[in-house]
C-alpha positions in Angstrom: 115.6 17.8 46.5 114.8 15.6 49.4 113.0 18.1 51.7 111.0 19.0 48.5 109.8 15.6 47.6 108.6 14.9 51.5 107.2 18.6 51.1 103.4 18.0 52.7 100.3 18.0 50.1 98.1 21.0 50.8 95.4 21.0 52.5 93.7 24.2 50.8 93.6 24.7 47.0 90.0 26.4 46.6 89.5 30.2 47.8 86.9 31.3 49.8 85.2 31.2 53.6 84.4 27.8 54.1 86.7 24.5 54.2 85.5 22.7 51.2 88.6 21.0 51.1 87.8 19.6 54.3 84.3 18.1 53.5 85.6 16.9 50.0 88.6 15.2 51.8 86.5 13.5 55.1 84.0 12.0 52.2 86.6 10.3 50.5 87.8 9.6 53.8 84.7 7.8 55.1 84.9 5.5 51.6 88.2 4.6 52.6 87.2 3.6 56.1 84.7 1.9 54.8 86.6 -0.3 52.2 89.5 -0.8 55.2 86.9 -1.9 57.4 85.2 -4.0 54.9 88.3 -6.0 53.7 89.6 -6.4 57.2 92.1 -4.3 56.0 93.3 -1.5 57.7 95.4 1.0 55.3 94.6 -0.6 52.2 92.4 2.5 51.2 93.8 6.0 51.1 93.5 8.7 49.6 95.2 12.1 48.6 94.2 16.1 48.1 95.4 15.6 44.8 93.3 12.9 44.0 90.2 14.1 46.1 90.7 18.3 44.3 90.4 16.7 40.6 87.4 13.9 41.5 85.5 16.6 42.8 85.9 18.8 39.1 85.6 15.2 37.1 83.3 17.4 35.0 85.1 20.5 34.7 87.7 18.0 33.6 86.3 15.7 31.2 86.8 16.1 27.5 85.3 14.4 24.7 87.0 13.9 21.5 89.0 17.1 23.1 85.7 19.4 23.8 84.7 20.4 27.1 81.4 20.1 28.5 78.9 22.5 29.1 77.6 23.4 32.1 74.7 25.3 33.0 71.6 25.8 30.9 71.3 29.6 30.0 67.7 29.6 32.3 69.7 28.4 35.3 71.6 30.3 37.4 71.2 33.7 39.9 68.6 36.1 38.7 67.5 39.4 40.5 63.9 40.1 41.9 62.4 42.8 43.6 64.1 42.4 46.8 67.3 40.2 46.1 68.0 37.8 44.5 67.1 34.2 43.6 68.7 30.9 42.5 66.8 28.5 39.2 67.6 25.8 37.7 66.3 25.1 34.6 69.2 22.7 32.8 66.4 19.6 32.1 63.5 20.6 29.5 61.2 19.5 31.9 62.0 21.8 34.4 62.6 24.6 32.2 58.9 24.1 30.9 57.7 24.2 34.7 59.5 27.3 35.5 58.1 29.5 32.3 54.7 28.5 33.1 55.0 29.6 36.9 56.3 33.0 35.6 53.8 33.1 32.8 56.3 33.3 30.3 58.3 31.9 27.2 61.2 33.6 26.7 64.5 34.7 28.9 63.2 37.9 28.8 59.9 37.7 30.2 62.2 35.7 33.2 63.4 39.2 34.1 61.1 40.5 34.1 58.6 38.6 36.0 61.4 38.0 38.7 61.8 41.6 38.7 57.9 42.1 39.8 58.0 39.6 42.4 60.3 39.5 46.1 62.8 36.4 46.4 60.5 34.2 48.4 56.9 34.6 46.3 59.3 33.9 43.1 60.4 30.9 45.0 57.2 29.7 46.1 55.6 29.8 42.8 58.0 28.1 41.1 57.7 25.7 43.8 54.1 25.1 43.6 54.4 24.3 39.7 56.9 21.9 40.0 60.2 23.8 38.7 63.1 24.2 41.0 64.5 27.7 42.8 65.7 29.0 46.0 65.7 32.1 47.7 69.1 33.3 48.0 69.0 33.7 52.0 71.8 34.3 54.6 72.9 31.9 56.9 70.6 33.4 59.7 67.7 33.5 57.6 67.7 30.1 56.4 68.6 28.2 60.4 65.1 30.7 61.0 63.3 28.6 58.4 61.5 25.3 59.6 63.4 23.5 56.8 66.7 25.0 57.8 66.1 23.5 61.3 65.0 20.4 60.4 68.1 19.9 58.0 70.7 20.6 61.0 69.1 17.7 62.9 70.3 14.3 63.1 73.8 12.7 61.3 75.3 13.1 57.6 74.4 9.2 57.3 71.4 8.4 59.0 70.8 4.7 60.2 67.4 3.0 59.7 67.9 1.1 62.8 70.8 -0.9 63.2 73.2 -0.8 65.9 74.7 2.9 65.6 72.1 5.9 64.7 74.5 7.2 61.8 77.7 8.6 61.1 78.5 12.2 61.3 81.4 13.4 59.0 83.3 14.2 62.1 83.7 10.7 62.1 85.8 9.8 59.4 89.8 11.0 59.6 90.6 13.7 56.4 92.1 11.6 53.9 91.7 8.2 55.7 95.5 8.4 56.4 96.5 8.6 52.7 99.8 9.3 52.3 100.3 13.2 52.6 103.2 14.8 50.2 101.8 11.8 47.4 101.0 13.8 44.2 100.9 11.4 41.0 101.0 7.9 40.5 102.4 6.6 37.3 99.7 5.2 35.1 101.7 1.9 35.0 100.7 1.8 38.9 97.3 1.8 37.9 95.0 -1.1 39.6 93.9 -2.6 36.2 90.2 -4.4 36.0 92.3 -7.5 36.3 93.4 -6.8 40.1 90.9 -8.3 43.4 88.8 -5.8 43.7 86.6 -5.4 47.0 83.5 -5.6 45.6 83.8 -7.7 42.8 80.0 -9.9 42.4 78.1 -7.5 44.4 74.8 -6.2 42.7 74.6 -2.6 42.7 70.8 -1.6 41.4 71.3 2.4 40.8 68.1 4.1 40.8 70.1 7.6 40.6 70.1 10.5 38.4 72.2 13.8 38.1 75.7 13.7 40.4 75.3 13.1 43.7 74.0 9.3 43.2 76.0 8.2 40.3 79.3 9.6 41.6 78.3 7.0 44.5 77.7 4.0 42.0 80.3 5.1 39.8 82.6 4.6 42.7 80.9 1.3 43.3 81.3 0.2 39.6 85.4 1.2 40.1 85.9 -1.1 43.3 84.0 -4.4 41.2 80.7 -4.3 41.6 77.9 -4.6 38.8 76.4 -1.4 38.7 73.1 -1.4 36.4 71.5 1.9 36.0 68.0 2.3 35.2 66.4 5.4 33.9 62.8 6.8 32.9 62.6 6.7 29.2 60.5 10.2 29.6 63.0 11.7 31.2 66.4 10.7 29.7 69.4 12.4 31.7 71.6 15.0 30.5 74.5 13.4 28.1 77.2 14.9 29.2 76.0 14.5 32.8 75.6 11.1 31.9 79.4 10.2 30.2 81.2 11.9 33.5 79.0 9.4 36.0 78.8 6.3 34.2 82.1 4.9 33.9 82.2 1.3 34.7 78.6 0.7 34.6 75.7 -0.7 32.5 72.9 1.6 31.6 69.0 0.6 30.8 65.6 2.3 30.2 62.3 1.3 31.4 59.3 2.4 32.4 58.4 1.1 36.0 54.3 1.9 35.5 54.2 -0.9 32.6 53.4 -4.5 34.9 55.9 -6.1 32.3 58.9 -3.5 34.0 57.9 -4.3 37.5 58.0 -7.9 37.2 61.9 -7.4 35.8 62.6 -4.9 38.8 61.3 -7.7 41.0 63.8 -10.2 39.1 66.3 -8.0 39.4 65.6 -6.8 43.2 65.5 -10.6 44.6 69.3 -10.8 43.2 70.6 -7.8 44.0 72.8 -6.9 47.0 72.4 -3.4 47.0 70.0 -0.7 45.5 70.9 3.2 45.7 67.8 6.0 44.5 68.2 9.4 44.6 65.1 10.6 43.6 62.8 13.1 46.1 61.1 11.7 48.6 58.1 9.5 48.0 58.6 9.5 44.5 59.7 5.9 44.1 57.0 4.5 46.7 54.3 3.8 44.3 56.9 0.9 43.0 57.8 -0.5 46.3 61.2 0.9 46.4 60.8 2.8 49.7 63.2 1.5 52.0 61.0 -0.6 54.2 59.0 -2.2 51.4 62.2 -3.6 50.0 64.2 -4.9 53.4 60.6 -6.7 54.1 60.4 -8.1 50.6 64.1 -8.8 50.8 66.3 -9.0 54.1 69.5 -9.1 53.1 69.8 -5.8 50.9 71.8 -2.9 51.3 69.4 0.3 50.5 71.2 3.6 50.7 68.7 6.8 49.8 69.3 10.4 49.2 67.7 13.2 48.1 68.2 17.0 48.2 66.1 18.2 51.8 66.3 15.0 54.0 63.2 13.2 55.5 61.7 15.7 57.6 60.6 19.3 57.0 58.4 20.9 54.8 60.3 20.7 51.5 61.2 17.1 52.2 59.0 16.6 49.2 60.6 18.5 46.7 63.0 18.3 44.2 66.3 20.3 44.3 70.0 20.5 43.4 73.4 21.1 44.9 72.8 25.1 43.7 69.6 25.4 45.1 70.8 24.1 48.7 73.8 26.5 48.3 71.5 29.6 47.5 68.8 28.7 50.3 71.3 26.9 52.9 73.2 30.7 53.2 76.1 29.3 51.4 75.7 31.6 48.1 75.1 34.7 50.1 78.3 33.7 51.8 80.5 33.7 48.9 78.6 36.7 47.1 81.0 39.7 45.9 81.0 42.8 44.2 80.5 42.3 40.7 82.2 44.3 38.3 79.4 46.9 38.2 80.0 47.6 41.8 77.0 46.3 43.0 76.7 43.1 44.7 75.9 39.2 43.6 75.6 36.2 45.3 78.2 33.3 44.5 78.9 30.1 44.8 81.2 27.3 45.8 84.3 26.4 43.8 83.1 23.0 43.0 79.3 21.0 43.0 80.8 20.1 46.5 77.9 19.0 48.0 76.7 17.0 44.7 80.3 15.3 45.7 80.2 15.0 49.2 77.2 13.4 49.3 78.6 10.8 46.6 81.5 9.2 48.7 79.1 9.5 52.1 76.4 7.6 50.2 79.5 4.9 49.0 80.7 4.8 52.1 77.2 3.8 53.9 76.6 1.1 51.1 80.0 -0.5 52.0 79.3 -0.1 55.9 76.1 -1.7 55.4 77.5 -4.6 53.4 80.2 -4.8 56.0 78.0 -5.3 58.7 75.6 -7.7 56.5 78.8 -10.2 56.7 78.5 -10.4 60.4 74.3 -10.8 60.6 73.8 -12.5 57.5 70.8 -9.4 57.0 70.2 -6.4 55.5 70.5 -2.0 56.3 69.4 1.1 54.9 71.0 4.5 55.2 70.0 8.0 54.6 71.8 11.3 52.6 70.6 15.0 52.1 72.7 17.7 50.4 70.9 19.7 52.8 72.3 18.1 55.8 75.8 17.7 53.8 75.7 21.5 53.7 75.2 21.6 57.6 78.3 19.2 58.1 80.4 21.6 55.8 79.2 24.7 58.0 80.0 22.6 61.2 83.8 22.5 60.2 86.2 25.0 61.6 87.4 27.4 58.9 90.2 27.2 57.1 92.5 30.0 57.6 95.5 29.1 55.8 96.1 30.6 51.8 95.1 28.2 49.1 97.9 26.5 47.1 98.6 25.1 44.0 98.2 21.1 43.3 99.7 19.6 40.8 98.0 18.6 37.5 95.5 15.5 37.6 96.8 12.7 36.4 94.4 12.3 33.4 93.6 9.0 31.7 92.6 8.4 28.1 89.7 5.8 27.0 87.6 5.0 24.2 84.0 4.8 24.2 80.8 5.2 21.8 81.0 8.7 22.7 84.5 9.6 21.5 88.0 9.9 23.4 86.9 10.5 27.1 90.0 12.6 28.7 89.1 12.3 32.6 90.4 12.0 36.2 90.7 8.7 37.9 88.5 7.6 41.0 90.0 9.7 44.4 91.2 6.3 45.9 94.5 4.2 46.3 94.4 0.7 46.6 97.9 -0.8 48.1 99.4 2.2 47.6 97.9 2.4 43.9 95.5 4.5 41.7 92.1 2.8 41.5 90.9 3.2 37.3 87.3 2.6 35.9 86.8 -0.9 34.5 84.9 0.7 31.2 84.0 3.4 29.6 80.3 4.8 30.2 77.9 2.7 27.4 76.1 3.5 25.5 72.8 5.1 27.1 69.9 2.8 27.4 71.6 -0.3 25.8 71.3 -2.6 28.4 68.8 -5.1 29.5 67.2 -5.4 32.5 69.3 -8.5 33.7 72.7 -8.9 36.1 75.6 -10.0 34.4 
């Protein structure tokens, strides 16, 4: 009974040819280094695969009023063309509408059979040119030939803007940030409870994120104290369900940026904030001043973290894209392709939105590294993210060449909200030995004001 108890976590619980587990558990890692090195305490943040396997589902997870959620839109997903095959991703109307009228089409059908007419890459570059969002599904060799698979293996996983240290490379951070290994569960009654001295309690978190990869970050930021106020384009209102899984702990307006009326708020709000996090494609925020630069010389001492789906250099660095659409161009779907049940072949994909995830906790971790260091200069930092260069870092580890095993079941939570009975997981991080929760439920969406609390 002893030996079984002490009986090590394991460090593999997904199948397949790459060591997702040991991206997801660095990530988490680095926010726990962060936070140690933050509160001058070492050890106080930890984390275990338990905790780090069920963050990394919290939407496969999450149940409302006891439904699950759905997933991908019937457009998106792996479609055959004349040569291969090619990723789309169609789960927002607007991108739907973009990629019918680059394949001259309105219906599922006339999908397939427009694909069907055209090779993998002159699908992918005219759904490109019209604004919709597909990959090529390309092997790993194909894609390091590319210029854009080049420029995404250059550089760190968090890239400095200046600053004493150029970035941080996953390799960095420890896996697991020295949680305590054979820990499975924690009794809710452990739970830290909104009431408890949380790290970041009065910092300012302005989240200019949409889909996962940002709002995982602020919703970790939201879990450790900080006031987290999400703003989103009224035009483009974000996926519900998307939204209820991200926005725990957080408050949650609309506005449009283009009226002057909006601006002048996001100036308000700007010259109080400590932090600001966007996750939109390059360039697409710089006609409001929220490029990086613009905002550390309008305001010094602010934290700006920025991500976006093909990194700062290289010719897609423009364009919009998803954790899929990495996997399918970055070699990572033709590496997990199998036989269907057909017997012909199909390309697959990784057991979780992995680098959606990975991303998250890197993009957490350089906001608290920055706000670390800002306590020692009195000013300001910014940091970069790609899920293209996250995809490098996860092809840079060695493989994992153990079997998987079972974990045990999450330790799910219950809350109400305006949405119904959420069932989810808790954040992927102890505190003291104890299970960080979410200090609310996600609000309603829209139904704040542009104002800190």
């Amino acid at each position: 009974m002893g030996a079984a108890a002490d009986a090590p976590s394991p460090l593999r619980w997904w199948s397949g040819p790459l060591d997702v587990e040991g991206l997801a558990l660095r990530a988490v890692g680095a926010a726990a280094e962060a936070l140690n090195l933050y509160t001058g305490d070492p050890g106080r943040f930890s984390t275990t695969p338990a905790l780090v396997a069920a963050a990394f589902d919290s939407f496969g997870h999450l149940r409302i009023d006891g439904r699950a959620l759905r997933g991908f839109a019937p457009l998106s997903g792996f479609r055959r063309t004349s040569d291969g095959w090619i990723r789309l991703h169609a789960n927002y109307p607007h991108h739907e509408q973009r990629l019918l009228r680059a394949l001259g089409t309105a219906t599922a059908a006339g999908v397939e059979a427009a694909l069907g007419s055209l090779t993998s890459l002159e699908a992918e570059a005219a759904i490109q040119d019209h604004g919709g969002i597909a990959a090529a599904v390309r092997t790993r060799r194909e894609w390091l030939a590319t210029d854009m698979g080049r420029a995404a293996a250059i550089g760190h996983w968090i890239t400095r803007d200046g600053g004493s240290t150029p970035g941080w490379g996953l390799q960095d951070f420890p896996a697991g940030a020295g949680g305590p290994a054979g820990e499975a569960a924690v009794s809710p009654a452990q739970a830290v409870g909104v009431d408890r001295n949380l790290p970041l309690a009065g910092v300012r978190v302005l989240d200019l994120t949409r889909v996962i990869a940002g709002p995982v970050a602020t919703r970790l930021l939201a879990a450790l104290g900080a006031d987290v106020l999400r703003v989103d384009p009224p035009a483009l209102p974000e996926i519900v369900h998307q939204f209820v899984d991200t926005a725990f702990g957080k408050r949650s307006a609309e506005a449009d940026l283009g009226l002057p009326s909006n601006r002048q708020h996001l100036q308000q709000l700007l010259a109080e904030a400590d932090a600001v996090v966007t996750g939109y494609r390059g360039a697409a925020l710089d006609r409001f001043g929220l490029n990086p630069s613009d905002l550390l010389a309008a305001h010094p001492r602010l934290v700006v973290v920025t991500l976006d789906s093909w990194g700062w250099t290289g010719p897609w660095s423009g364009l919009r894209g998803f954790d899929s659409i990495v996997q399918a161009a970055s070699g990572i779907a033709h590496l997990y392709g199998r036989e269907d049940d057909d017997g012909g072949w199909r390309p697959g994909a990784l057991p979780v939105q992995a680098l959606d995830h990975a991303t998250g906790y890197g993009v957490g971790a350089a906001a608290v590294l920055l706000l670390a260091e800002r306590r020692q200069t009195g000013r300001g930092g910014a940091a970069r993210l790609s899920l293209a260069r996250t995809a490098e870092e996860l092809f840079a580890l060695p493989p994992n060449t153990t079997h998987p095993a079972a974990l045990p079941e999450p330790g799910y939570r219950a809350m109400e909200s305006s949405y119904g009975t959420l069932r989810y997981v808790p954040p992927p991080l102890l505190m003291s030995g104890r299970i960080l929760d979410y200090p609310s439920a996600p609000p309603p969406y829209g139904s704040s004001s542009l104002t800190w609390t």
